[in-house]
C-alpha positions in Angstrom: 0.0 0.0 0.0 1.4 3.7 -1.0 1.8 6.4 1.6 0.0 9.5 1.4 1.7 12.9 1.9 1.1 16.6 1.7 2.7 19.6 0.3 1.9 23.2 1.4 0.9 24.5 -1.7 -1.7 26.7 -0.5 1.2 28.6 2.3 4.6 28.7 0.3 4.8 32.2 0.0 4.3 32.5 3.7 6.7 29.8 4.6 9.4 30.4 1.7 9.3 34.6 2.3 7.1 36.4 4.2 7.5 34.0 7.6 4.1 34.6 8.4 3.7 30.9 8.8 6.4 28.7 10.8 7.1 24.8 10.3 5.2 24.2 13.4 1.7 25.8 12.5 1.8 23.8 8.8 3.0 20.7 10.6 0.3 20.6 13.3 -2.5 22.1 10.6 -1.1 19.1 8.2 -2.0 16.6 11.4 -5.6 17.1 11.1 -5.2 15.2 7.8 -5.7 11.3 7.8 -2.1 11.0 5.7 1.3 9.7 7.0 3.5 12.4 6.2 4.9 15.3 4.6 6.5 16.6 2.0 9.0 19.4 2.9 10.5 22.3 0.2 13.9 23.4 0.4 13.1 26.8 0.3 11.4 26.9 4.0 12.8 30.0 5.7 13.6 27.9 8.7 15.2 25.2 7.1 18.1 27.2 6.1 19.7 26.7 9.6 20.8 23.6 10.2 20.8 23.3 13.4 16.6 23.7 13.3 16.8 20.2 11.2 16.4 17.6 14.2 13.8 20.4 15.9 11.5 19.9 12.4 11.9 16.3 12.4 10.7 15.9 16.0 7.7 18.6 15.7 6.7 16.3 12.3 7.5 12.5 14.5 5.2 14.4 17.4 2.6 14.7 15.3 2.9 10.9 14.1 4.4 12.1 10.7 7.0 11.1 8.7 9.4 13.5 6.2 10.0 11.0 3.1 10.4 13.7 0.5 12.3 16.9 -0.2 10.9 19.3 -3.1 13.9 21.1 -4.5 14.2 23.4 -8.0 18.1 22.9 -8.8 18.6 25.2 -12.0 20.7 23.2 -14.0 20.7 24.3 -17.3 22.0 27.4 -17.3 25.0 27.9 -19.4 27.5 29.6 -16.9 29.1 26.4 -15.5 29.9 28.0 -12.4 26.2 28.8 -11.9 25.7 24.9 -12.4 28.4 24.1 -10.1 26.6 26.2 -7.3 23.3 24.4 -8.1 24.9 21.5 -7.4 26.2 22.4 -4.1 22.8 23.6 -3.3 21.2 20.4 -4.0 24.0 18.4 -1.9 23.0 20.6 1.2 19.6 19.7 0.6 20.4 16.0 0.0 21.5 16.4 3.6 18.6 18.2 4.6 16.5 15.1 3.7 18.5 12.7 5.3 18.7 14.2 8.5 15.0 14.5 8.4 14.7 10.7 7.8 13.4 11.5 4.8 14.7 8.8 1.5 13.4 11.1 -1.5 15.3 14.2 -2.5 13.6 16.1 -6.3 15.9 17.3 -9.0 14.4 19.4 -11.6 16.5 19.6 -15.5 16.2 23.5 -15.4 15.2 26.6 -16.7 13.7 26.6 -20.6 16.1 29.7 -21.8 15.8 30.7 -25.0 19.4 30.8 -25.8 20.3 27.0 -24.7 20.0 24.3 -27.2 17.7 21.2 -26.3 21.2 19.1 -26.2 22.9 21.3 -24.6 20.4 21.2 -21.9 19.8 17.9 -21.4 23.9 17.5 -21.3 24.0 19.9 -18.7 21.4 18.4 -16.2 22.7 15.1 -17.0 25.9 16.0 -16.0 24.7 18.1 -12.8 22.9 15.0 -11.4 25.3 12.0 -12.0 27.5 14.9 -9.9 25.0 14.2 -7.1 25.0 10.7 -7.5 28.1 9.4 -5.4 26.5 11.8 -2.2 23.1 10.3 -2.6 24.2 6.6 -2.3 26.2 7.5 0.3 23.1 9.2 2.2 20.9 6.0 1.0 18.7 8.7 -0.9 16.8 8.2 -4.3 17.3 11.7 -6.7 14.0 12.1 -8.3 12.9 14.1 -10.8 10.2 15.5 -11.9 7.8 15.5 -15.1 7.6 19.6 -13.6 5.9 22.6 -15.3 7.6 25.4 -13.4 9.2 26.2 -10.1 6.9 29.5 -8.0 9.7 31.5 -8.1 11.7 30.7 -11.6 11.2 32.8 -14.7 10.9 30.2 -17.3 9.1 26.8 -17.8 10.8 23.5 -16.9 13.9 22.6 -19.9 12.1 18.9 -19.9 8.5 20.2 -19.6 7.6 18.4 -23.1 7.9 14.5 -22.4 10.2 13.9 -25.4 13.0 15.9 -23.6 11.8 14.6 -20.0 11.8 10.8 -21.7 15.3 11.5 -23.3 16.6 12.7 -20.1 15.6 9.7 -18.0 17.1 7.6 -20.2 20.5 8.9 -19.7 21.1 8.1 -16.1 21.5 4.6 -15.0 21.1 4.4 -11.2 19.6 2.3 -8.6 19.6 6.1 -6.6 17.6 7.9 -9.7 14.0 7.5 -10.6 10.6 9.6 -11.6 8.5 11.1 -9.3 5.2 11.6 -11.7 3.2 14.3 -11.5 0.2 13.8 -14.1 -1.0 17.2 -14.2 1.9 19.1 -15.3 1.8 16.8 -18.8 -1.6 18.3 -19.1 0.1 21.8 -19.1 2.3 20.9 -21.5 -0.6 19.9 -23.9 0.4 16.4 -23.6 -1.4 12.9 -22.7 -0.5 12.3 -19.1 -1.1 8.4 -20.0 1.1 8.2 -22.6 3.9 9.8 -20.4 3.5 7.2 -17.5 3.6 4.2 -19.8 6.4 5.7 -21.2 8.3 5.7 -17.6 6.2 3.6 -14.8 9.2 1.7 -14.6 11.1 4.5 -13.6 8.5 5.9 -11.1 9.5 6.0 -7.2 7.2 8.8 -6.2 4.1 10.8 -7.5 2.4 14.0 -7.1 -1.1 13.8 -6.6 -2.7 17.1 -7.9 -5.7 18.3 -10.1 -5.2 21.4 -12.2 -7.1 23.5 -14.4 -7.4 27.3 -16.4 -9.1 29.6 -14.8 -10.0 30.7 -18.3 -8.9 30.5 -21.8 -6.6 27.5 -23.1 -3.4 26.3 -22.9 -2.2 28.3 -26.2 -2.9 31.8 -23.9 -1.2 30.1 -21.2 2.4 29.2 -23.5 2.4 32.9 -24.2 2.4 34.1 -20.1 4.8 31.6 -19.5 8.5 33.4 -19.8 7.5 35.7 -17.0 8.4 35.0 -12.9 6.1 32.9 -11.1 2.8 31.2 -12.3 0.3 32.5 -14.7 -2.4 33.9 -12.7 -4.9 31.7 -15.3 -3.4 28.1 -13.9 -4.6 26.7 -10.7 -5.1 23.8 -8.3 -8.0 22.2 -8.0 -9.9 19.1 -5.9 -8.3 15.9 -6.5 -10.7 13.9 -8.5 -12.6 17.0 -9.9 -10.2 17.7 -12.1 -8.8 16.3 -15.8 -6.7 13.3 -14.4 -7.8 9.7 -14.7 -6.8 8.3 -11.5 -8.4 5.2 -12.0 -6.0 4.6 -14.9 -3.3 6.0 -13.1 -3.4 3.8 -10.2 -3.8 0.7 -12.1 -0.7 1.1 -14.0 1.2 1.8 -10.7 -0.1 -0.8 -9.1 0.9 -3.3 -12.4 4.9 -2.4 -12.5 4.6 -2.6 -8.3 4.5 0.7 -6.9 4.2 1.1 -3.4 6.4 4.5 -2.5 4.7 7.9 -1.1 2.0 9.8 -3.2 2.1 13.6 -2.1 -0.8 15.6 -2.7 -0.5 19.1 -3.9 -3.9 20.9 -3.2 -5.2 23.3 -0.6 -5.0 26.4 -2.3 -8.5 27.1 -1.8 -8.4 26.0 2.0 -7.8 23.0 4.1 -11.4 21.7 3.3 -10.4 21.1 -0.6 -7.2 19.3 0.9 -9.7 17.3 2.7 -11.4 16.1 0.1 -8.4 15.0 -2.3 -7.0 12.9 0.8 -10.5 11.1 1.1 -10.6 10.9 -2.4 -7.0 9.5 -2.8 -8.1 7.4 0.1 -10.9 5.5 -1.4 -8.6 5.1 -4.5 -5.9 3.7 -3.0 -8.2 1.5 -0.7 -9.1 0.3 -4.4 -6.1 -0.5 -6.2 -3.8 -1.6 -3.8 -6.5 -3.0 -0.9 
């Protein structure tokens, strides 16, 4: 049977810059939820110390909770090799981050889609970023997982590997027990693409999934390409209840539950308050209670 954790989508701005929410109030809000744990972004203000790492593992084991996965946006594709080089020091100290929160999941991401760097160029350089991470991650016993992603809150530019073909071509470059997929089937829908075809392209790859719902505000997803190059999200795009949205779960689940998945599901929801998060963990509930029994 998966795990089921959440991600504070609905409060990173107020735990990533304002401050106006601390670790402690999202972990004991998140312990109302009937999931099993959570998953943490590198990019909480609190987290930058590390002393505070064993004080927000404790507050999340209080609370019955475990930490398995660690969100993190490495930039690796931009074309200043020094800039990569600090991307990858950035993600080692968040490798660390989730191991010392007993977490086993740590995200990479290919990039930023800039105009000026080549599709091979790209892939070479995140390629070449994360096998740099490699040797740190079997020593921490942590899988590096990226994701299928659409777009980091605070980048500029889409995801380098939004498009599946690049994601797909990607993958298949790096051979690693300690590298796999975390799916996420609504960002394939924002890149105009069939999240079906994606994940039997890589369920064999897949060690973790986010569980989300999205869907435009208004308009399609032609007006939404041309807000893309611009910081943040489009103000068009949002989160919606899981199971209400465009996503077959049904299919979803069944073709996990064929190649043997078993890892954590994290939920992205919430933006529209803690009762929409409440439904999308019933409704993941009953699904899961389906597929795997």
């Amino acid at each position: 049977m998966p795990k089921l954790a959440a991600f504070p989508k609905a409060f990173m701005d107020e735990l990533c810059l304002s401050g106006e929410m601390t670790l402690r109030q999202w972990i004991d809000l998140a312990a109302t939820l009937d999931i099993d744990g959570l998953e943490f972004y590198a990019g909480f203000l609190e987290m930058k110390d590390k002393n505070f790492w064993p004080e927000a593992k404790k507050m999340a084991t209080d609370q019955g909770l475990e930490i398995p996965m660690m969100c993190c946006s490495p930039d690796f594709t931009h074309p200043d090799e020094s800039f990569r080089n600090e991307q990858i020091e950035h993600e080692k100290f968040w490798m660390e981050m989730t191991a010392a929160l007993g977490g086993k999941y740590c995200r990479v991401l290919s990039g930023q889609r800039r105009p000026e760097v080549s599709r091979e160029e790209g892939i070479q350089f995140a390629v070449s970023s994360i096998e740099a991470c490699l040797p740190l991650a079997e020593k921490l016993g942590i899988t590096l997982i990226i994701e299928n992603h659409y777009k980091d809150n605070y980048w500029d530019y889409p995801e380098f590997a939004q498009m599946s073909d690049v994601f797909c071509d990607l993958v298949s470059r790096i051979d690693s027990p300690y590298f796999g997929v975390n799916y996420d089937p609504s960002n394939t829908i924002l890149a105009g693409e069939d999240p079906l075809e994606l994940l039997e392209r890589i369920k064999h790859r897949v060690v973790t999934m986010h569980a989300s719902d999205r869907y435009l505000t208004e308009g399609t997803i032609e007006d939404l390409r041309k807000e893309e190059n611009s910081l943040g999200y489009a103000s068009r795009l949002s989160h919606g209840v899981i199971g209400k949205g465009l996503n077959d779960y049904d299919t979803i689940f069944s073709q996990l539950k064929e190649v043997g998945f078993d890892s954590w599901i994290s939920i992205e929801d919430g933006v529209n308050g803690m009762e929409e998060l409440e439904e999308s963990v019933a409704f993941l509930r009953g699904k899961m209670a389906q597929y795997w029994g």
